[in-house]
N, C-alpha and C positions, 0 to 999 in steps of 0.2 A: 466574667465580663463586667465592666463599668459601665457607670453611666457620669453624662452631666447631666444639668438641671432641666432643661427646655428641648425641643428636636435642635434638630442640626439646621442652621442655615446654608453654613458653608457648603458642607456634603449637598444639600438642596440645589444650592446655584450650579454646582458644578456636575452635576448630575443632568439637569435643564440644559445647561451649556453644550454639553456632551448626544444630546439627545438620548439618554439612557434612564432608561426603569432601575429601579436596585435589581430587580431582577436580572437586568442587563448586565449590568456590574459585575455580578458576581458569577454571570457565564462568562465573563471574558476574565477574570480571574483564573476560574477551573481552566477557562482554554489555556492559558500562557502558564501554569504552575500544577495541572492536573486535577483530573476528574475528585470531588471531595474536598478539595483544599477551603472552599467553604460552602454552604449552604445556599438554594438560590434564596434562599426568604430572611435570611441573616440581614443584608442590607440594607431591607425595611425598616429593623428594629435600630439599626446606627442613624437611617433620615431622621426616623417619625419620631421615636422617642429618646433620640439623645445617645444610644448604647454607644461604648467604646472597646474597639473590637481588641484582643491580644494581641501580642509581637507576634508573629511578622502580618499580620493583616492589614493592618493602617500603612506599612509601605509597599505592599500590593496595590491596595486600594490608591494607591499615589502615585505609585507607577504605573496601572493600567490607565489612569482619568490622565495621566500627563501622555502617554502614546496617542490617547485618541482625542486629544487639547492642540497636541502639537507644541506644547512649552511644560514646563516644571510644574508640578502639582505639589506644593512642601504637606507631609503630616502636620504639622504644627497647625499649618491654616484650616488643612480640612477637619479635627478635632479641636480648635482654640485651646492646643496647649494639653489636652485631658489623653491622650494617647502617648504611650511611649513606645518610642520607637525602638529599630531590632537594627541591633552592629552585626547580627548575622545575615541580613538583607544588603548582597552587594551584587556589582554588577559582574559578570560574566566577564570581563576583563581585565578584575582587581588584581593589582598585583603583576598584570601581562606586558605594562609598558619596559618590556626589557628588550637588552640588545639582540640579536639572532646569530646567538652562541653556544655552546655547547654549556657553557656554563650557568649561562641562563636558565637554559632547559632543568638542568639538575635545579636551580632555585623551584621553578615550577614543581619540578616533582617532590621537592620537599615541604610546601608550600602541600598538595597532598595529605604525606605523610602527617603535618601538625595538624591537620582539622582531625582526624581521627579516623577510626574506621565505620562510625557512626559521624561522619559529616550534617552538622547542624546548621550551614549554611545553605540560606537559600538565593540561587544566581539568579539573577534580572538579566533575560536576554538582550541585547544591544543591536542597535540597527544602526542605519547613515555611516555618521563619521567612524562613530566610534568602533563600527563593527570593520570598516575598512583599517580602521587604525590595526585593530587586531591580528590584520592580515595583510599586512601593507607589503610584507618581503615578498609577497605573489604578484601584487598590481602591475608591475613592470613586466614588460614584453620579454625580458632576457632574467631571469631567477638564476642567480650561483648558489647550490647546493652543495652540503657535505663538506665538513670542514677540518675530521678527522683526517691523521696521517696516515704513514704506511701501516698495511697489517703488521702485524706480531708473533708471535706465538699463544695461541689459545690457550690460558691456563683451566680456565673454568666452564670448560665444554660441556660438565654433567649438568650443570645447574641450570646453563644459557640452553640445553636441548630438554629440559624437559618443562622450563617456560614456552618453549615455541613447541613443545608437539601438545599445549595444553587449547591453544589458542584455535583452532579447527576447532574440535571439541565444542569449542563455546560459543564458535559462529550456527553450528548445526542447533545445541540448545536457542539462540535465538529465532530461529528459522523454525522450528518447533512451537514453542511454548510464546515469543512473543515479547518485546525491548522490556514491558513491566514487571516481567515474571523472575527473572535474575537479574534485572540490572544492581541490584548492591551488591552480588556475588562478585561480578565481572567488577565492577569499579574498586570492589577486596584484590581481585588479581593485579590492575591497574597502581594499587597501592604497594604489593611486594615486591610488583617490576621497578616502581620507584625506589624503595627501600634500597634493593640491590645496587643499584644506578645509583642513589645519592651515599652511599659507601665508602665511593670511589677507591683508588688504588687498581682500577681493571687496566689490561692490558687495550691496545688500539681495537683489536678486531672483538674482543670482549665488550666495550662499549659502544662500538658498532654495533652488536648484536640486539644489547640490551637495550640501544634508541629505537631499534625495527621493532623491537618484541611489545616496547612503550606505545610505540605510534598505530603498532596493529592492536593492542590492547584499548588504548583511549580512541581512536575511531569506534573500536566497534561498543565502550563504553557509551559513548554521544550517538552513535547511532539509535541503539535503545532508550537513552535518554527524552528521542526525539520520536521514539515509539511512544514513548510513553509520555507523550507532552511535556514535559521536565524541560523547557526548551531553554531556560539557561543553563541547567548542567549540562543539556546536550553541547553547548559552544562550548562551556570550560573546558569539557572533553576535548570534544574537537581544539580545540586554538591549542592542548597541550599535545596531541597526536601532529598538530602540522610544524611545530616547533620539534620534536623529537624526530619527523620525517625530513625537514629542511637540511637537521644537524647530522644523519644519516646518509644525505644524497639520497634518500628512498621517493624520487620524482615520482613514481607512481601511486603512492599512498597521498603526497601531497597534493596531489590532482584529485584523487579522490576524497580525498577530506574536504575540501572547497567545494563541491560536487554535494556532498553532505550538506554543508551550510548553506546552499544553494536550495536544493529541495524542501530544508527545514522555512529558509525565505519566503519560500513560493507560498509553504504551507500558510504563513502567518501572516499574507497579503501583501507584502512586500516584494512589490517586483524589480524595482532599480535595482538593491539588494541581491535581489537572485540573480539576475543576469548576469551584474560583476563578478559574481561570486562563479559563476557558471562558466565564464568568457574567461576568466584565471585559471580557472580547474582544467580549462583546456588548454590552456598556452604553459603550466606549472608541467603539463603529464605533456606536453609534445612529441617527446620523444621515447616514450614507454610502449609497450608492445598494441598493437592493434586494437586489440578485444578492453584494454582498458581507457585506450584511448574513446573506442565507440561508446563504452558504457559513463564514461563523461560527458559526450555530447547529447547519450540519450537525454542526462538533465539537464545539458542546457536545453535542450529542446524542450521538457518541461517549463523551466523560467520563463523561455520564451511564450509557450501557453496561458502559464500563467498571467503575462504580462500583455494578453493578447496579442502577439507579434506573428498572427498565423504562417506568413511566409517566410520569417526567420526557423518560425519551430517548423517547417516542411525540409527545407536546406540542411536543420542540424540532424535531424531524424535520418533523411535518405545518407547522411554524410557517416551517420554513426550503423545504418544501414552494411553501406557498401566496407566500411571498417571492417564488421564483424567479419563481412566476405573472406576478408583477408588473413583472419585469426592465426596463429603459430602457439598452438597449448603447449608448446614444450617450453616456451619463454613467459609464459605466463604467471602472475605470483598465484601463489594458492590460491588466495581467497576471491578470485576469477571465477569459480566453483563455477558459482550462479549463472552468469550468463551465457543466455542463448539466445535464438532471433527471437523466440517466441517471448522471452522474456521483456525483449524491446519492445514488441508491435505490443504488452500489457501494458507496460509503461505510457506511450503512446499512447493507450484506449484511454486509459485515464487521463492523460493529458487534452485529450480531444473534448471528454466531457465534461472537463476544468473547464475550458475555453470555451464550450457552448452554453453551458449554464451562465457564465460573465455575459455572454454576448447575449442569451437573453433576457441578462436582467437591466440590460440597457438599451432594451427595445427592440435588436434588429433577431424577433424569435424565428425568422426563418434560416439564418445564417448559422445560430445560435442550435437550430433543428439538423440541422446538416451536422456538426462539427460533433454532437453528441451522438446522431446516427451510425457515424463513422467510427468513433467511439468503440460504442458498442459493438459494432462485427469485431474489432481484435480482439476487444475482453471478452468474445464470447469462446475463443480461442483456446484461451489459456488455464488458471488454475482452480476458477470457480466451482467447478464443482467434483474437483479432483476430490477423491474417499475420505472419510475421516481419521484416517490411519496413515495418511501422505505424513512424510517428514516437513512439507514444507509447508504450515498448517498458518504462519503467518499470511503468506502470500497470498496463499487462498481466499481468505478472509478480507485481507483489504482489496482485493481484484472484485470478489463478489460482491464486497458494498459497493464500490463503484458503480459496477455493471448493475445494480437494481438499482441504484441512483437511477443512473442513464435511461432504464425503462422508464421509471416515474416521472423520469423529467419529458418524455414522449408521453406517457399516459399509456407507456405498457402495463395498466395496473396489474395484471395478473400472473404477467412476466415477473413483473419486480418484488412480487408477494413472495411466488416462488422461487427464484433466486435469493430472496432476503430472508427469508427462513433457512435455507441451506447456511447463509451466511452467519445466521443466529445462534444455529446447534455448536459451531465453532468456537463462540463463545464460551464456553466449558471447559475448553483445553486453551483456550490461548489469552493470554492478557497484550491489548494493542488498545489503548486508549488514542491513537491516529485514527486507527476502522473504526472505533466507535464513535467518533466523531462524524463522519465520514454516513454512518446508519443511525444516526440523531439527524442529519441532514434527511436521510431519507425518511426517517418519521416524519417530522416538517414535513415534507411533501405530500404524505399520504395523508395527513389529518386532515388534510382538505377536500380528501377523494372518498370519505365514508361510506358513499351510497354504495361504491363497490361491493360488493360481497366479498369479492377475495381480499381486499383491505379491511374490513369489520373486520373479517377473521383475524387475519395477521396483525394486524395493531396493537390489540393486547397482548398478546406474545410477547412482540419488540418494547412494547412499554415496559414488561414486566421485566426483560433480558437488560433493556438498557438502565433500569432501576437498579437490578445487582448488581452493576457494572459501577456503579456510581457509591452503593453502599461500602 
């Protein structure tokens, strides 16, 4: 690391501007590019004393101070020239302004294949324009899908079946072990499906195959991505999974990809964002079977939480409700696994104590006591404190940080002690840097409630859990 001669003014102003501590800085770095990417106390030494941090730091540091500016932040201004900047920091969208065609698609996947299998690029997630840009063949109320011809004859059935019987497989590791624990693995498969796919010379129902095998692959690569806070590779993913499902006719992954970027929106405080994103993912999947229709609306009924829209998230909730009523599993795509009601009314809990905790840190804590109340009876429902030998060892864990969120934000301290230690031993087996986001919030909570006895106890625990987590 470098230095120039004097502290940083630049960094100073825009820091002050920003209302941010370095401290600050460099938690909303970790949030948007993962837990580690830098140090919270680094930041000090770039104000006080001048340091100039390595590629890719200084276009973090520029990209997070221009999100929460609301205009450009250039490297050059906030180092005066002593920083160099990284051609490997691009945005989440580089390279995506292409047409929505099959051809296209194969560029993206090749686009892939050239970064390597050790990808050294780091994506800047994109919101507003640019993130609608990305997704514009959905905006419209009528989407034409699928632009393949007639089937063929299947030349290459062995290769195309045993990419698709690999993909289950990999949904259950993530549902296990957690988005941070294999996502380079998964994003390796994501690159041999491209591989085969940018080949070309496959027959029609061959590259039909290989865009569903693409689109199931890179969904669930950006899904984990957005486990694991990665939240610009999580879009690369995605935006390359709704491009290979567009070019497929595969309407139901494309509803669910949107759906994806939707929940990753909500997460990152962006609700205009989420909602579009949410309101597409429903009208993209309109006509897909029941059960993936409801599990669309479950998130938009998220967005809408997030976005405090209580009566809109009541409408989409009871609507993806009565859906599931209607399920037909024999028309269902696989990866449907997951959903059940109970699954919903989880999602919901969470969503209800998203919305209370907003509501009461804008004053109305009665409203705010109610919504997180509610909350908590569904999460108390579901997978919290299912064994530590459950397959589904993710869900668990981010269900019970919630759910001791929720008590803490009531002043269940003793509930939430308890629940958040169950939540903590899970830590061990699963890597989900979202949960642990998610029981950072709950620390914050409790550091203010010491006198507890059941807090003194647990605190250092979770300090110490959330310290490895981070090392």
């Amino acid at each position: 690391m470098g230095t120039v001669a004097a502290p940083n003014p630049m960094l100073t102003a825009h820091l002050e501007e920003a209302g941010w501590s370095p401290r600050a800085l460099a938690r909303e770095i970790n949030r948007l590019f993962g837990p580690g990417t830098v140090s919270d106390t680094a930041p000090y030494y770039w104000r006080d004393s001048g340091g100039v941090p390595h590629p890719p730091l200084p276009s973090l540091a520029a990209h997070v101070l221009s999100r929460r500016l609301g205009r450009a932040v250039d490297v050059d201004d906030l180092w005066q020239g002593a920083a160099l900047d990284s051609s490997a920091v691009v945005p989440a969208t580089s390279g995506m302004d292409l047409p929505w065609s099959v051809d296209s698609t194969v560029r993206v996947a090749q686009d892939w294949l050239m970064a390597g299998l050790v990808d050294r690029r780091v994506f800047l997630a994109v919101s507003g324009g640019a993130l609608a840009r990305a997704v514009c063949g959905y905006l419209a109320s009528d989407v034409s899908l699928g632009q393949l011809g007639a089937d063929r004859h299947d030349c290459d059935s062995a290769l195309i079946a045993q990419i698709e019987q690999s993909i289950p497989l990999l949904q259950q590791l993530d549902d296990a072990k957690g988005g941070a624990a294999n996502l380079r693995y998964v994003g390796a498969q994501v690159r041999a499906v491209s591989l085969v796919l940018a080949e070309g010379g496959h027959h029609v129902a061959t590259t039909r195959r290989l865009l569903v095998a693409l689109a199931d692959l890179a969904q669930l690569a950006g899904w984990m991505a957005h486990d694991a806070e990665q939240h610009g590779l999580a879009q690369r993913y995605l935006f390359t999974a709704l491009r290979a499902a567009h070019d497929c006719g595969y309407a139901a992954m494309a509803g669910h990809v949107l759906a994806d970027l939707s929940v990753q929106a909500t997460s990152l405080g962006q609700a205009n964002d989420a909602v579009m994103l949410g309101e597409a993912g429903a009208r993209a999947a309109g006509r897909s079977t029941p059960s993936v229709r409801a599990s669309i609306g479950s998130r938009l009924a998220h967005a809408y939480a997030g976005a405090g829209r209580a009566s809109e998230f009541d409408r989409a909730r009871g609507e993806a409700l009565d859906l599931l009523d209607r399920r037909e599993p024999h028309r269902d795509p696989p990866w449907m696994y997951y959903l059940t009601p109970n699954h919903l009314d989880c999602q919901a809990g969470y969503s209800l104590v998203l919305m209370g905790r907003r509501e009461r840190e804008v004053g109305d804590a009665r409203r705010g006591n109610g919504f997180v109340g509610d909350g908590q009876r569904l999460l108390r429902t579901g997978a919290h404190d299912w064994h530590l030998s459950h397959p589904s060892q993710r869900r668990a864990l981010y269900e019970g940080s919630w759910l001791a969120l929720g008590c803490a934000t009531r002043g269940q301290l003793d509930e939430a002690c308890e629940i958040g230690r169950t939540a903590v031993a899970r830590l061990e087996r699963v890597r989900s840097p979202r949960s642990v986001r998610v029981l950072r919030a709950l620390g914050a909570d409790l550091n203010r409630r010491t006198r507890n006895q059941a807090v003194a106890d647990f605190l250092p625990e979770l300090r110490e859990a959330l310290a490895r987590q981070a090392a």
